[in-house]
C-alpha positions in Angstrom: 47.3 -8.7 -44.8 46.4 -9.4 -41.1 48.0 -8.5 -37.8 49.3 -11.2 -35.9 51.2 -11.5 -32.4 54.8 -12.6 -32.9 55.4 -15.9 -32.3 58.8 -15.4 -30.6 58.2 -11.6 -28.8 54.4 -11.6 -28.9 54.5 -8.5 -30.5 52.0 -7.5 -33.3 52.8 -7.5 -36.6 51.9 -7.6 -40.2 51.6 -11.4 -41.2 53.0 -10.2 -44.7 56.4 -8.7 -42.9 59.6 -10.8 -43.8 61.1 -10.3 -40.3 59.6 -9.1 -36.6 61.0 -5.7 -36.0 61.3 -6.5 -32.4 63.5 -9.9 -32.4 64.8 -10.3 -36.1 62.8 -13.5 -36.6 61.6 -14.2 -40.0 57.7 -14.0 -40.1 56.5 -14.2 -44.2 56.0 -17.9 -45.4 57.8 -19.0 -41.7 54.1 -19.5 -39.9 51.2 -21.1 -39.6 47.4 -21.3 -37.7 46.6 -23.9 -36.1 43.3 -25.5 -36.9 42.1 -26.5 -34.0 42.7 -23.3 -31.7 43.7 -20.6 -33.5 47.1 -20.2 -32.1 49.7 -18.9 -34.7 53.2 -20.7 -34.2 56.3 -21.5 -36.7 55.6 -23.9 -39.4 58.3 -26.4 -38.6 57.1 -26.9 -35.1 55.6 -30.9 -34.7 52.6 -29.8 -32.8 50.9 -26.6 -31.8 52.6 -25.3 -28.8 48.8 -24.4 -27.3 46.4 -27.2 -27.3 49.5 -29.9 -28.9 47.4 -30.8 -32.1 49.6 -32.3 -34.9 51.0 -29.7 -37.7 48.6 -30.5 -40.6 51.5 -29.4 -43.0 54.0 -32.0 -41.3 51.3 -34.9 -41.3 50.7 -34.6 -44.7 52.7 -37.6 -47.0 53.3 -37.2 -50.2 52.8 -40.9 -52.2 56.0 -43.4 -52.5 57.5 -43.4 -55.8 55.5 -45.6 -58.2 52.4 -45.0 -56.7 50.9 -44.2 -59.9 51.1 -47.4 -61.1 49.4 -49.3 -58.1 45.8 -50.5 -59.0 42.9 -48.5 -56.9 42.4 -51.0 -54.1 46.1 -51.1 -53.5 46.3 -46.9 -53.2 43.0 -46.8 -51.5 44.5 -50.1 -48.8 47.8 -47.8 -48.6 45.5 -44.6 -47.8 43.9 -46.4 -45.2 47.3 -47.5 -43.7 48.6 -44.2 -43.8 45.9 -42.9 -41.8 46.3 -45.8 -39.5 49.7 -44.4 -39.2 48.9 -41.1 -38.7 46.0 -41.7 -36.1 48.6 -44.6 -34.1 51.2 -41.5 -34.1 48.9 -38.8 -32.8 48.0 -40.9 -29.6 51.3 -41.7 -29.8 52.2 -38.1 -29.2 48.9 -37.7 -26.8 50.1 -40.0 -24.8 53.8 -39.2 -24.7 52.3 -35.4 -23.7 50.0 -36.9 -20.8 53.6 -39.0 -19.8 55.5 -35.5 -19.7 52.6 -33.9 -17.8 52.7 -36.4 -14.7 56.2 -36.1 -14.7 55.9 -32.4 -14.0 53.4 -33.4 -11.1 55.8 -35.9 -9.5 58.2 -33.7 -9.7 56.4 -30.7 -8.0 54.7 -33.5 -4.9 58.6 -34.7 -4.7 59.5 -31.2 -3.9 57.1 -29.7 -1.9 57.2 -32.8 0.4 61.5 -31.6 0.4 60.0 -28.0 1.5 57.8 -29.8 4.0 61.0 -31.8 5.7 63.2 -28.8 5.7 60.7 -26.8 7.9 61.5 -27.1 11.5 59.6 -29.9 13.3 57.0 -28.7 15.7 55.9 -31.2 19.2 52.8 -33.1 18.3 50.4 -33.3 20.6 48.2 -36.6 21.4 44.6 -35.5 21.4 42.9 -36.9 23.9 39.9 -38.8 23.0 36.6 -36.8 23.5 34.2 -37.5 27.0 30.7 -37.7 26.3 28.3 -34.4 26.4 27.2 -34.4 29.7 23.8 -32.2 30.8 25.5 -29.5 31.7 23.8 -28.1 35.5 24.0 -24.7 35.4 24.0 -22.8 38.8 23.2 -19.7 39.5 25.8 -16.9 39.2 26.0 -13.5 40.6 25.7 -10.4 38.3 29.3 -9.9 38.4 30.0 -13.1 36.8 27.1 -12.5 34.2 28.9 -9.0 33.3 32.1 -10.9 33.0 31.1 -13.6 30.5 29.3 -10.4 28.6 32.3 -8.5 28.4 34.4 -11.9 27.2 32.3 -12.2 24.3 32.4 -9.1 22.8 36.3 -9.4 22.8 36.0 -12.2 20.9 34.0 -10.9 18.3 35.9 -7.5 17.9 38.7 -10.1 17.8 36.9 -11.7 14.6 36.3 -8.4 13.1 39.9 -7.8 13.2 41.2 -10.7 11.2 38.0 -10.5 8.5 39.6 -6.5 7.9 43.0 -7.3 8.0 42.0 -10.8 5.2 39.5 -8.1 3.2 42.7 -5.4 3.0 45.5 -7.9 2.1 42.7 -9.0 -0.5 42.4 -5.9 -1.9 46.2 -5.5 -2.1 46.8 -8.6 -3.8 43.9 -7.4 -6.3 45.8 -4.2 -7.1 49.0 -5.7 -7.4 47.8 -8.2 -10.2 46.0 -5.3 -11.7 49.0 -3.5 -11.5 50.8 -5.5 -13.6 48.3 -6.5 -15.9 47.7 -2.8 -16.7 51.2 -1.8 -16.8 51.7 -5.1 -19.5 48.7 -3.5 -21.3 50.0 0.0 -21.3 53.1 -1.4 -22.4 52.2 -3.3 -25.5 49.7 -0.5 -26.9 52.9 1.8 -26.7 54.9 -0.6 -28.9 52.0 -0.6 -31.4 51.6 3.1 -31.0 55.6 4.0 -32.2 55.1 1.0 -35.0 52.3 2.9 -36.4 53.6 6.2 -35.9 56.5 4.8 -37.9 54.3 3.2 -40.6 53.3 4.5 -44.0 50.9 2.1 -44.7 47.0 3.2 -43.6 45.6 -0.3 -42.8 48.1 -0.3 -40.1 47.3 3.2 -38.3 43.4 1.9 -38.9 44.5 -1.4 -37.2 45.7 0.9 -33.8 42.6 2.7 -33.9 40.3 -0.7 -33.8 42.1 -2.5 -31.3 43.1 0.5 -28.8 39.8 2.4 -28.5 40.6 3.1 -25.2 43.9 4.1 -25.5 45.4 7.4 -24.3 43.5 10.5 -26.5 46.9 11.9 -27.5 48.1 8.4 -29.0 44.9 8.2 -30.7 44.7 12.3 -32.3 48.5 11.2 -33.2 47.7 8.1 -35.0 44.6 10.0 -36.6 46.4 12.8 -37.6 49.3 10.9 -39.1 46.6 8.9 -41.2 44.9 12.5 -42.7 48.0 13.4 -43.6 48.7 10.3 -45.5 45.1 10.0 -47.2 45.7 13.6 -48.1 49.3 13.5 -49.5 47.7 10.2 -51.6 45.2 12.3 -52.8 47.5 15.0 -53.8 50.2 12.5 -55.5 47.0 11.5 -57.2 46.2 14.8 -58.3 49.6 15.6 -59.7 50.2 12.4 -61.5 47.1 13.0 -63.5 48.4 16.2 -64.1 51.3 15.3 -65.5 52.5 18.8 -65.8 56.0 19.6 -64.3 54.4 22.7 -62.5 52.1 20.1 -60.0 54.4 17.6 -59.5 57.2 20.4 -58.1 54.1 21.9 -55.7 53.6 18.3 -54.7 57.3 17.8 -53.9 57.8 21.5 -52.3 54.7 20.3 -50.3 55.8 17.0 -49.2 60.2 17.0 -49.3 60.1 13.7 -47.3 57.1 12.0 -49.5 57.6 8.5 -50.4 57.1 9.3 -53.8 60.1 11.8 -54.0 62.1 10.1 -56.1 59.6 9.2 -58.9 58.0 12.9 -59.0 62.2 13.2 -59.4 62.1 11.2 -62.3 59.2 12.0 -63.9 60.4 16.0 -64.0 63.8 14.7 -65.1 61.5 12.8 -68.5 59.4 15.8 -69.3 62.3 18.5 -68.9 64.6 16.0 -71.4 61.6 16.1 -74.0 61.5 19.7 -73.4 65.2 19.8 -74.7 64.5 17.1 -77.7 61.7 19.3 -78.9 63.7 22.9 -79.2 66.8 20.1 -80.6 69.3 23.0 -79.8 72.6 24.0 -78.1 70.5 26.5 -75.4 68.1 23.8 -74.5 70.6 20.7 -73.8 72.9 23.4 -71.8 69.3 23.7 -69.9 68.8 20.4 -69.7 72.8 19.4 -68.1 72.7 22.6 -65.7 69.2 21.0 -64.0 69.6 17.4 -64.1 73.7 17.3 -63.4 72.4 13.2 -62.5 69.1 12.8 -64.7 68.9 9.9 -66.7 69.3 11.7 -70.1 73.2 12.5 -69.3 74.5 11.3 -72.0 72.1 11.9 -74.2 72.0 15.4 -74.3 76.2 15.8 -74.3 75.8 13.9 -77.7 72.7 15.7 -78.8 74.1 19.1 -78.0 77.6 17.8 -79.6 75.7 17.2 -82.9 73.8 20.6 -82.8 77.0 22.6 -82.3 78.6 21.0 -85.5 75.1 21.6 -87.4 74.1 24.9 -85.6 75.6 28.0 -86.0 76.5 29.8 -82.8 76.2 33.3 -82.3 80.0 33.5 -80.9 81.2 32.0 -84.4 79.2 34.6 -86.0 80.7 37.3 -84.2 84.1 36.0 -85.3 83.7 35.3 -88.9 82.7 39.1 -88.9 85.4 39.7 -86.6 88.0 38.3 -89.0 86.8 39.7 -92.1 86.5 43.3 -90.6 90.0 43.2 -89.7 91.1 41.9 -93.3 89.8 44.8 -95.2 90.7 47.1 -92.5 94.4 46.0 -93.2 93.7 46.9 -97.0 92.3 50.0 -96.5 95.3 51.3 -93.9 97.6 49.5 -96.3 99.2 47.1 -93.3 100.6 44.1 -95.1 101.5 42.8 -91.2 98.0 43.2 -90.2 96.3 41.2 -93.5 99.0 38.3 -93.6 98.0 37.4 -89.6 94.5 37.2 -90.9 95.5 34.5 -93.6 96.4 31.2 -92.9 100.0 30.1 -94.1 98.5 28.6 -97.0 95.2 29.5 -98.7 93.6 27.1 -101.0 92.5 29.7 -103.3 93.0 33.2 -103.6 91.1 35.1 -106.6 91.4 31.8 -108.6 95.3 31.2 -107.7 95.8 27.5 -105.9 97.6 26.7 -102.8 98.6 30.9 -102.6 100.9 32.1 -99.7 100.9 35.2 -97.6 103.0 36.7 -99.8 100.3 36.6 -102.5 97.9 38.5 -100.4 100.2 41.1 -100.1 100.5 41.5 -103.9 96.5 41.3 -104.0 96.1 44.4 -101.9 99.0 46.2 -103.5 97.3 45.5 -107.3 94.3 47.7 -105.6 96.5 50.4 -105.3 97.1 51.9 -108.8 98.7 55.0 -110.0 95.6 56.7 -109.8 94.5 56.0 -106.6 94.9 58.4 -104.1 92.6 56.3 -101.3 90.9 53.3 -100.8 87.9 52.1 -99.0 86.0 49.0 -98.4 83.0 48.5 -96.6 81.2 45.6 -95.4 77.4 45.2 -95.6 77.3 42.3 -93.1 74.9 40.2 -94.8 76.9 36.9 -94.1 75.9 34.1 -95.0 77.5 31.4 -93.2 77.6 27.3 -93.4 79.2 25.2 -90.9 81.2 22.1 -91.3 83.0 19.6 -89.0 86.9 18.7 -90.2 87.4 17.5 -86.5 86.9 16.5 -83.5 84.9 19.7 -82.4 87.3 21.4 -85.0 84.6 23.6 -87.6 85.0 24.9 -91.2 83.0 27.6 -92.4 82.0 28.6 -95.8 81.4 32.3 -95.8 79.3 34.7 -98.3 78.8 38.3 -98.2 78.9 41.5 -100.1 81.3 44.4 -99.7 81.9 48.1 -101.4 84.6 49.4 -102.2 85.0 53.2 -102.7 88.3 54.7 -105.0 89.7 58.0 -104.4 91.2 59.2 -107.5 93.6 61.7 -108.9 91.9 63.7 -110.5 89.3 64.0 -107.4 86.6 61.9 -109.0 85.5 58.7 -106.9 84.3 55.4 -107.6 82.5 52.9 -106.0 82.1 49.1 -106.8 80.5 46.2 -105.8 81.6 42.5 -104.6 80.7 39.4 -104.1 83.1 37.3 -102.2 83.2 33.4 -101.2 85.6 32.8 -98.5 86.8 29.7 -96.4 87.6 30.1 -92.4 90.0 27.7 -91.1 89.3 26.2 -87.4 91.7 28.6 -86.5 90.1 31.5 -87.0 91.8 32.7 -90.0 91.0 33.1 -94.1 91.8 29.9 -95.7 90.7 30.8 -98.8 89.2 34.3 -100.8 87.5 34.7 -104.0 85.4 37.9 -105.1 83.6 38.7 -108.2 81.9 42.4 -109.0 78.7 43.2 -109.6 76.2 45.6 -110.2 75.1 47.8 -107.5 71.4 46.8 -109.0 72.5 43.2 -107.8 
């Protein structure tokens, strides 16, 4: 990449920019040097607009069709008259220019001699035509007229003086005027490469100020080499953090930098590692983790089905608590004897109950009455909470869960002796929350 002047603003730019940022006119692929001179000018232009040599890429002519089938001395003869061409047309143009060019001085004689007419006409006066030098016969003067002639002489020469000052100041005016202008020009296109570069992310342009203004104002210049520090350093830190790969440097780097051209990949890169974070611990906690930081991150939809597929698998401690909710409640209900209380903890319609198919509420209630014999005075059950709990999807989100765990029970009897025995029980929650179905067998209290 190279900076060039504008063709169209003369304003520098990068040869590699698709458009001038001054004037909007398309630069990349749209130029080309001239050979000759140097000058840089649009590519469709005939001639360089500088010192009028011919656009090599226009004078270039591609072979007829069926060239390839002419013998050599025919393509090297039709060589030869395309340079004949090519030569006739560049004097052609040559002389066309030298045409153009005396036009322009015709022009400028015709009107200066209209200036000259239009000036008011001044007497002319016939010279008379000169006597010859005769010996001049000088007589003798006075000392008065001596003083006189002295005194006439040095008038004349103060007189001189005068007009050589007043030619020497309007000289030096003219002088600063032009410099003026040419300073002020100056002043005015190292400013316009000043805010480009200040504006610029890109170090070979700030380096490309520094070069070509080196004796540009000192604050432009501890600008321009402050601004490229900062962007060799914040390179070297984006270095650092990318070879760290660890999301701790690459949030430094973008607390460091907020406005760094890099943002959004350090963005991106955090987004990947957090996501396989979340893929790795393959649970509810860590997908929620994931959503809650990256409510746009790339792995959206991934994690809602992920974390949909761990709930259905997963156990969560909320469905724990109410498995051991519901089944405290049940045997509560048997021990204070509440037939209301156990049939709102059964489902309408239990698949099994104590062997019995498709058994209704009303079946419960003769369950927990058979516990209640003659004998019994009270009745006790206790829970040991050692669930043990499998999960199953029947739905859309809707969840089935198999349910073991042992219980005690502990008999008051009439005749004030008490006995205690020991259950196993298999039960079924609905997605409802309530027992779908019930099965116990006893057991030892070794078991």
């Amino acid at each position: 990449m190279a900076i060039i002047k504008c063709p169209e603003c003369g304003r520098q730019i990068s040869d590699k920019a698709p458009t001038c940022p001054s004037c909007g006119v398309e630069i990349a692929g749209k130029i080309t040097k001239c050979p000759n001179c140097g000058e840089i000018y649009f590519s469709n232009l005939e001639m360089c607009p500088n010192c009028h040599e011919l656009n090599p890429s226009l004078t270039r002519m591609t072979p007829p069709t069926g060239m390839s089938q002419q013998t050599p001395a025919s393509q090297a003869s039709m060589t030869q008259q395309q340079e004949a061409e090519n030569a006739a047309r560049q004097k052609a143009i040559r002389q066309e220019e030298i045409r153009r060019q005396d036009a322009l001085r015709q022009d400028a004689l015709r009107q200066d001699a209209l200036r000259q007419q239009a000036r008011p006409q001044t007497p002319v006066r016939t010279a008379t035509p000169p006597t010859p030098p005769v010996p001049p016969v000088r007589p003798q003067q006075s000392n008065s007229q001596n003083g006189g002639n002295g005194e006439g002489t040095q008038e004349k020469k103060k007189s001189n003086r005068g007009v050589i000052i007043i030619s020497l100041i309007f000289a030096f005016l003219v002088c600063g005027i032009f410099y003026y202008f040419y300073d002020s020009a100056n002043k005015n296109k190292e400013l316009e490469a000043y805010e480009y570069a200040m504006q610029s992310s890109d170090p070979m342009v700030l380096q490309s100020y520094l070069d070509t203004y080196k004796d540009a104002d000192e604050a432009h210049r501890d600008s321009i080499m402050a601004h490229l520090e900062l962007l060799k350093q914040t390179d070297q830190d984006w270095t650092n953090a990318v070879v760290s790969g660890s999301k701790e440097a690459l949030q430094a780097y973008l607390d460091k930098y907020p406005n760094s051209p890099h943002k959004q990949e350090v963005l991106n890169k955090i987004d990947s590692i957090d996501w396989n974070v979340a893929k790795s611990a393959d649970n509810v906690e860590a997908y929620q983790a994931y959503l809650a930081a990256h409510a746009d991150g790339s792995h959206i939809e991934e994690a809602e089905n992920a974390m949909k597929k761990a709930k259905s698998r997963d156990l969560q401690p909320e469905e724990k608590d109410m498995v051991s909710s519901l089944f405290r409640h049940f045997f509560q209900s048997i021990n204070t004897r509440d037939a209301d209380g156990l049939q709102a903890s059964c489902e309408d319609i239990l698949s099994s109950l104590l062997g019995k198919n498709s058994a209704t509420k009303a079946d419960v209630v003769t369950f927990m009455n058979k516990l209640y014999k003659e004998d019994v005075t009270n009745l006790n059950w206790f829970l040991t909470n050692d669930y043990k709990i499998k999960k199953r999807e029947v739905g859309d989100e809707d969840y089935e869960y198999q349910v073991q765990f042992s219980a005690r029970e502990e008999v008051q009897l009439t005749d004030g002796t008490k006995k205690t025995n020991h259950f196993k029980i298999n039960a079924t929650v609905s997605p409802d929350g309530k027992v779908s179905a019930f099965n116990m067998s006893k057991i030892n209290a070794a078991e």
